[in-house]
N, C-alpha and C positions, 0 to 999 in steps of 0.2 A: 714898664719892664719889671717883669719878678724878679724881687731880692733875693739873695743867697740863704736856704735854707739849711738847717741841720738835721741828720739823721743818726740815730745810734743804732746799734745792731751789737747782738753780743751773741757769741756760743754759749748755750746753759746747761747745766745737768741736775738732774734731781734731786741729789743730794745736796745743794746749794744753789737750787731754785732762788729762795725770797731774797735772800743774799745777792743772785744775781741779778732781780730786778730790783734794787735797790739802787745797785748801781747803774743799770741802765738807766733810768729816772733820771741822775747826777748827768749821766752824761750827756744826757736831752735837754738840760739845764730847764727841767719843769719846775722851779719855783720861780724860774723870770717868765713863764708860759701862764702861769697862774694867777691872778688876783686875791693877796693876803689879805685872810678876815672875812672870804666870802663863801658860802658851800660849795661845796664838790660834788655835781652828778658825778655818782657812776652810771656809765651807758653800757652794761652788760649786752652780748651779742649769744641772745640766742636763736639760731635758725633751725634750730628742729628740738622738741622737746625730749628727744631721745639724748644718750648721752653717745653721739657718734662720733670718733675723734675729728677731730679738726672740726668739725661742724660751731660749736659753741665754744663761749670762754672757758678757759681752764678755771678750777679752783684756784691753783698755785699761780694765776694770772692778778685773780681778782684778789688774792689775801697778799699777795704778794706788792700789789698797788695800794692798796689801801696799808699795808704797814710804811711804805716810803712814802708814799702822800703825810702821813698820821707822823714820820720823825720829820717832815719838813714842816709841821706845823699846820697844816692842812687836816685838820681834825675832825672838823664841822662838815661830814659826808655824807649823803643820800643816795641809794640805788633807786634809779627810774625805771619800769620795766613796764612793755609795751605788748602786746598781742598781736596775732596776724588770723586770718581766717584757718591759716592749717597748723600754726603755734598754739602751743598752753603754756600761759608764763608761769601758773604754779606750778605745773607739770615740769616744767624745763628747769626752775630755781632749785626743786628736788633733786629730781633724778643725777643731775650734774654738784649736786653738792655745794649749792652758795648757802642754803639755809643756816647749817653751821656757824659757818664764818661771817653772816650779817649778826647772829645772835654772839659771837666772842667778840666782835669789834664794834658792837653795838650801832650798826648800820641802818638807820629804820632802812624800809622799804617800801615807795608809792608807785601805783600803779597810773596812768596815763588814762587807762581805762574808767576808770573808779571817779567818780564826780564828787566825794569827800577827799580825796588825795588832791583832783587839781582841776581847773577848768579850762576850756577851748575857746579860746578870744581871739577876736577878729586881729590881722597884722598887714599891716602893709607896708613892706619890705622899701629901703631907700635905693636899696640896689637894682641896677635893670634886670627884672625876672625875662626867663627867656621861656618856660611855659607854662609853669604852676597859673597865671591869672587866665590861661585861655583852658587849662582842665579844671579849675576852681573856680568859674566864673562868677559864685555869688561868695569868694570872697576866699581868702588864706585864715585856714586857721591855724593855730601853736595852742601849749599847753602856756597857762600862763606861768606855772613855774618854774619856766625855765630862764626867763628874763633874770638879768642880771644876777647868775650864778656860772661859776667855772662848768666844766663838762671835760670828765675822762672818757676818750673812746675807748672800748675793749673788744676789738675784732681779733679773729684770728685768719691767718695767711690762707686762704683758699682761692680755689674757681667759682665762675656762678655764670650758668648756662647765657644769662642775659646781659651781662656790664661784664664780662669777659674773666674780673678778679673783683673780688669784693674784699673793702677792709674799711678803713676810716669815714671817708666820705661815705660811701653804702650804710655805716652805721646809725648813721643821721636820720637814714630813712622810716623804720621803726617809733622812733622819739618825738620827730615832729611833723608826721603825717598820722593821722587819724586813719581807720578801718578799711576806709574808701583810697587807700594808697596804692590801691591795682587798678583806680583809673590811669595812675602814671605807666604803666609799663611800657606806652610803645614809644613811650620820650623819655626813659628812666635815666639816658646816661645826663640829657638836660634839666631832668628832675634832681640829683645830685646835684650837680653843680647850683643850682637854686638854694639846695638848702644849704650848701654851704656858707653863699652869701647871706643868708637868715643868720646862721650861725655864729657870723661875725659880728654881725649886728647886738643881739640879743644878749652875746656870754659872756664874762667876765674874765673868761681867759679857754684857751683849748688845747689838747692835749689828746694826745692815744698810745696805747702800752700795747702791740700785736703779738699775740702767740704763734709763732713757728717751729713750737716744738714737737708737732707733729702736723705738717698743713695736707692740704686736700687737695687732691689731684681729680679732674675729670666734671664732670656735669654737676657742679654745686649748684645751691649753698650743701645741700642737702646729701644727697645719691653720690658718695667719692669716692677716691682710691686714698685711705690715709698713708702718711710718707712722712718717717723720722726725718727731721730736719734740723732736733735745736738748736734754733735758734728763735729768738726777740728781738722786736724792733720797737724804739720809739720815737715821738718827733712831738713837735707845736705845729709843723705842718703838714695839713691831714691830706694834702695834694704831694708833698713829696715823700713822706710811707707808701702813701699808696704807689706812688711811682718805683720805688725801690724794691717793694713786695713783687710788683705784677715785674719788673726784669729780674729778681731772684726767680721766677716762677717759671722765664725764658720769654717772656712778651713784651715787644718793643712801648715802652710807657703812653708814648705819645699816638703808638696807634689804638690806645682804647680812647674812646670819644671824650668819658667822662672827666678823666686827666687829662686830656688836652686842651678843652674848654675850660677846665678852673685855671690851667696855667695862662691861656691867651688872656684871659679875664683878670689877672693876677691875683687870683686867690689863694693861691699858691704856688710850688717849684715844682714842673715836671718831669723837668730836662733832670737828666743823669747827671751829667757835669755842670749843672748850677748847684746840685747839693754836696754841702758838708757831709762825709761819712766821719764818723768818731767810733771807739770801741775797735771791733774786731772786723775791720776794713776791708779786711781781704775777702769776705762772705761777699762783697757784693762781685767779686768776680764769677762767682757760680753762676751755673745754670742748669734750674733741675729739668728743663725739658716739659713743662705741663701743657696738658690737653685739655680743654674743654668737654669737648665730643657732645652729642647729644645724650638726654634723657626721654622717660616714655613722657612729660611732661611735655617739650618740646616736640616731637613725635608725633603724639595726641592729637597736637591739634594750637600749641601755644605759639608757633612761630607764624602759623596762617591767622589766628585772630590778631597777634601783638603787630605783626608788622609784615603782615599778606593781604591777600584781595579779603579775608575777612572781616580787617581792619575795622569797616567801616559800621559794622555792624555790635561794636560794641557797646555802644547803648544798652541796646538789647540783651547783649548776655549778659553783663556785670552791672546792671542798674536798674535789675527789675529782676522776681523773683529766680529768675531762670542762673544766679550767680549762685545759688544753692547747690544746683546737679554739679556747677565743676568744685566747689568748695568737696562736697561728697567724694568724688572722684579723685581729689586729691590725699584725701584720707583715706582712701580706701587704698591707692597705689602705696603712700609712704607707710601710713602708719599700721595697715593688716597683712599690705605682703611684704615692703620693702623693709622693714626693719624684725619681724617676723621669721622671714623666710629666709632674707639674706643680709642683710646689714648686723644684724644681731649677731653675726657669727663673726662678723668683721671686727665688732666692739670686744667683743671676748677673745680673740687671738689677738689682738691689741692689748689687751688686759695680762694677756698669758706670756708672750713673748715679747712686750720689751719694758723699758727702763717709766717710759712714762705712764703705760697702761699699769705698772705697778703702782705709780703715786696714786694716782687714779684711784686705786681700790683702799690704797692706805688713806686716802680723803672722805673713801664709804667706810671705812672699818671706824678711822679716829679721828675724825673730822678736823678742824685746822691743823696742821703744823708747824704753825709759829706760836708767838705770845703779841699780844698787844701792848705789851710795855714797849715803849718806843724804842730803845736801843738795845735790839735783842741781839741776841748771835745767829749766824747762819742755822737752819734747818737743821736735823743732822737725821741722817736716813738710814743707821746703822744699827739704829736701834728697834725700828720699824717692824711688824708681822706683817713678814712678806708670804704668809703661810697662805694666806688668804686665798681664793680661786673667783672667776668672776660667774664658774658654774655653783660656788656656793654662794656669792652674791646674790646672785639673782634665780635662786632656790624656790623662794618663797616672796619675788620683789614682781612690783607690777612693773616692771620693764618687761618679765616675760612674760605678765596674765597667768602665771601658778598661782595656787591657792595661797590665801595671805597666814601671814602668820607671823609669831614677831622679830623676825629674823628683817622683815621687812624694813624694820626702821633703818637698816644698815644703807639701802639703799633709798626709799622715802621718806626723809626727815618731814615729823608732824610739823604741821605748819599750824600758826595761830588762829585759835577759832573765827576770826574776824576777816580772816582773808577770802 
């Protein structure tokens, strides 16, 4: 029987952002989630290298966690960051502005990918796996360094055409699945729940800080309708956020597969009324009504091979050269028309009209707005150039392929020659 979990939820505002996830942390009591004396992943979530709201962690997510981590004492911090066949993690750590703020809070950062950062050793989970051993047949692998260290999730509140909402548990997926993690999809809600159980196993403590201060409506991770919402959530259990997200979002918790399965499994709370809400309670009365809906993704051709009479022929396409024409395809849908043609306009009237797509630009103008001395004061956004436009950001920025020039930096923080 699952035990009684805890959720925090807070209303936030820009101008008292770090301030407020400070407190959200407190209220999620993550220093009895954590293991004192041991590193800290950060698990940054980026789903599209572009900076499309709700898609990716916020700045004011990630600098905002790493300063309450860093006054709990939790100093000793690493970001892990992971690739997909249609992500660029340099691309995504730029363009979204973490560069900055791992370089003010002196954050290394290893890539998953990179065989000097970490290596892929064999694991054999004590827990009953329910399909990783029959899609991995010659065997489970993990990065090894992820053994015996904490791990912050940093998802944000959205949809995703295939596990229905993605947050905490979905964030796993990136981390410790290696390249070939699109052999999971047509068991991905039972692929979560696996790595969960990995999860427990392997970490020293877990934890997730979600961004809903603008979340995503409609056919994610990627293709959304963004939707002011601020709010934040946090928890130690990565099954009841995600439970409390996907009913903020209007979807009944237990009818997504992958919530259901970690609660029957007790890996965590899925039920509504088995969790503790703390903070600002009454949010979880909402309901913003979201939609999935399809994408040309799904459309295309992804729900006849994931889990139609296709099915069966996946071998073929994703394990032999032939997984190249749909990787192609995907790049050419998201990242030459959809964020081009039409998403792009999405992120800049985000940037133009409201509160967060200002921080947004103030994060490209003047990168962190905190301090790293541990007990700093709230933000303060009063003082900020809010003169900024996101049509002079991206003037001269390769978000929109204009000629470079060094305006650029505002928007592509140089990254170190070694990455």
């Amino acid at each position: 029987m699952a035990t009684k979990a805890k959720v925090a939820l807070l209303r936030v505002r820009p101008d008292t952002i770090l301030s407020d996830i400070d407190r959200l942390l407190e209220l999620a009591d993550v220093s009895q989630a954590l293991a004192a004396g041991k590193t800290t992943i950060l698990k940054d979530n980026i789903s599209w290298h572009f900076p499309f709201p709700a898609a990716n962690t916020t700045p004011w997510q990630l600098e905002g966690t790493i300063q309450a981590l860093a006054n709990r004492g939790f100093t000793d911090q690493v970001c892990v960051q992971n690739k997909t066949v249609v992500t660029d993690a340099f691309k995504g750590e730029d363009l979204n502005h973490y560069v900055p703020i791992f370089k003010q809070y002196e954050v290394p950062v290893l890539y998953n990918f990179k065989d000097e950062d970490m290596t892929w050793v064999p694991y054999r989970p004590n827990a009953r796996m329910r399909v990783l051993p029959r899609i991995f047949p010659e065997g489970i692998q993990i990065p090894d360094f992820f053994f015996g260290k904490n791990i912050v999730h940093l998802p944000t509140t959205k949809c995703h055409i295939y596990t229905t909402t993605t947050g905490a548990m979905k964030n796993a997926f990136g981390g410790l699945l290696n390249t070939r993690r699109h052999y999971t999809h047509s068991w991905i809600h039972e692929t979560l729940v696996d790595l969960l159980a990995i999860q427990k196993e392997i970490h020293s403590g877990l934890f997730a800080v979600m961004d809903g201060t603008t979340a995503g409506n409609g056919p994610g991770p990627r293709t959304m309708y963004p939707v002011i919402k601020n709010v934040m959530l946090a928890s130690a259990d990565q099954v009841a956020i995600d439970a409390v997200a996907a009913k903020l979002m209007g979807f009944d918790p237990l009818s997504i597969a992958y919530i259901r399965l970690a609660h029957e499994d007790g890996l965590g709370v899925g039920h509504p009324r088995e969790i503790d809400l703390v903070g600002d309670t009454d949010i979880a009365n909402e309901n913003w009504h979201f939609h999935v809906g399809k994408n040309l993704v799904r459309l295309g051709g992804g729900d006849l091979i994931w889990f139609g009479p296709l099915k069966r022929f996946q071998k073929l396409f994703f394990r032999t050269p032939l997984v190249n024409g749909f990787i192609l395809a995907s790049e050419v849908y998201h990242d030459l028309y959809r964020w081009p043609l039409v998403d792009r306009r999405a992120f800049e009237h985000w940037c133009d009209h409201t509160e967060w797509g200002q921080l947004f630009l103030r994060y490209a103008r003047m990168g962190p707005q905190g301090s790293p001395v541990l007990h700093r004061s709230p933000v303060e956004g009063g003082n900020a150039d809010r003169s900024l436009s996101p049509g002079q950001l991206l003037l001269h920025s390769p978000i929109t392929g204009r000629g470079p020039g060094p305006s650029a930096v505002v928007v592509a923080h140089q990254r170190e020659p070694d990455r």
